[in-house]
C-alpha positions as CSV (number, residue, x, y, z in Angstrom):
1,X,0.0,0.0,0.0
2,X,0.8,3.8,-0.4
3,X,2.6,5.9,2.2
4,X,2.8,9.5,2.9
5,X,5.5,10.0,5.4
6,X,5.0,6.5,6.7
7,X,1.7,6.8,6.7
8,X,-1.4,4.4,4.4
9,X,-4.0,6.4,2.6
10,X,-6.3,4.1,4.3
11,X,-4.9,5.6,8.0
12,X,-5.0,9.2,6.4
13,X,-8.8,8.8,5.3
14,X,-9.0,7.8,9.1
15,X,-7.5,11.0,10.5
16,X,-9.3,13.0,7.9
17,X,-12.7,11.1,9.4
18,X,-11.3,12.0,12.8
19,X,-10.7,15.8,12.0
20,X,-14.0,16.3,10.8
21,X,-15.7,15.2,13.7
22,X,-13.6,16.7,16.6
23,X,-13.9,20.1,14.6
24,X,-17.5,19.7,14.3
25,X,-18.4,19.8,17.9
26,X,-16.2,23.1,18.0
27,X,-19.2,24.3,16.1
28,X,-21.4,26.7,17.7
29,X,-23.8,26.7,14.8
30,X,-25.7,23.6,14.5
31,X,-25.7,24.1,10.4
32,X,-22.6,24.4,10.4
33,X,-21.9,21.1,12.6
34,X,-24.0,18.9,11.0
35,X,-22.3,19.9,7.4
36,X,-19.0,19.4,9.0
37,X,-20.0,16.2,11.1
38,X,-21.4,14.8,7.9
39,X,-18.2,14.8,5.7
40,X,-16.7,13.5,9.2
41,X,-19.2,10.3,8.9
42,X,-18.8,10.2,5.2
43,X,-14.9,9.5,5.4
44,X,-15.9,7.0,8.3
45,X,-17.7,5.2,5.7
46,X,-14.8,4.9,3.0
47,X,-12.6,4.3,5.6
48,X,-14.6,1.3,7.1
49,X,-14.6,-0.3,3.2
50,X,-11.1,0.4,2.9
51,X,-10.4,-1.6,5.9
52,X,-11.6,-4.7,4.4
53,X,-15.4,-3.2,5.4
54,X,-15.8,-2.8,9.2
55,X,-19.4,-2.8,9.3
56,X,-20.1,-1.3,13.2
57,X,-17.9,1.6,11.6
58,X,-19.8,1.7,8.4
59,X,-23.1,1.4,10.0
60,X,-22.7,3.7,12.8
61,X,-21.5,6.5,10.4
62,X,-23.6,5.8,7.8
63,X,-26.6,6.4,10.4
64,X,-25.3,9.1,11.6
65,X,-24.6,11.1,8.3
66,X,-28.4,10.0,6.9
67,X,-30.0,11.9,10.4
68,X,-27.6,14.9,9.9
69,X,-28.8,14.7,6.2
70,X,-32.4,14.5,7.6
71,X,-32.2,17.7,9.7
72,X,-30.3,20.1,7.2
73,X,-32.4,19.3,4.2
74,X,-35.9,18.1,4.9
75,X,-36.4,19.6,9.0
76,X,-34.0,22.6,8.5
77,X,-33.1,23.1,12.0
């Protein structure tokens, strides 16, 4: 596989996934942290295929971006 000073892609999706959610719940706007919190649970989601698909990570993300999804477009919190 890949490395970026030492690092996988796959582990650098992970951080990216990681980022993205810490930074989100800096967020005082709630817009602004679901938007944020979403791409988090998005890269969650690649990341639990590119490990050979973890599923509770895959699962629990995927759930998680589809109710942020749900209150930024349809309830517009």
């Amino acid at each position: 596989m890949e490395e970026i000073f030492g690092i996988t892609i796959t582990e650098w999706v992970g951080y990216a996934a990681m980022a993205g959610l810490l930074i989100s719940f800096t967020m005082k706007d709630v817009r602004k942290l679901r938007i944020i919190n979403t791409i988090g649970c998005i890269l969650f989601v690649i990341y639990g295929f590119m490990l050979q698909t973890a599923w509770p990570v895959i699962i629990s993300n995927g759930a998680i971006a589809l109710i942020n999804l749900y209150y930024l477009l349809i309830k517009k919190d």
